[in-house]
C-alpha positions, 0 to 999 in steps of 0.5 A: 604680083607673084603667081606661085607655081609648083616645082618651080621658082616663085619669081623668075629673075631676068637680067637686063644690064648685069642687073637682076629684076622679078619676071612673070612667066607667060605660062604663068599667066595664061595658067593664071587666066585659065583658071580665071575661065574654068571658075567663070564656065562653072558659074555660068553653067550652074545659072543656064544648067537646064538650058544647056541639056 
């Protein structure tokens, strides 16, 4: 999975044993799982708008 991310680079490479392998990012996950959020909250409050006020 690649996450792009702005300004920087697509994947981030780790080196275990002088070898070089893809990484995810935390900050690119929780950006990844906090969008996730956002687009659940507006669905829930364009469904409960009223009961919300």
């Amino acid at each position: 999975m690649i996450i792009r991310h702005e300004g920087g680079e697509d994947v981030t490479l780790a080196s275990v044993d002088r070898e070089k392998y893809p990484m995810i990012l935390h900050e690119k996950l929780v950006s990844s799982w906090r969008r996730e959020m956002l687009e659940q909250l507006r669905r829930d409050y364009d469904s409960y708008k009223e009961e919300i006020k």
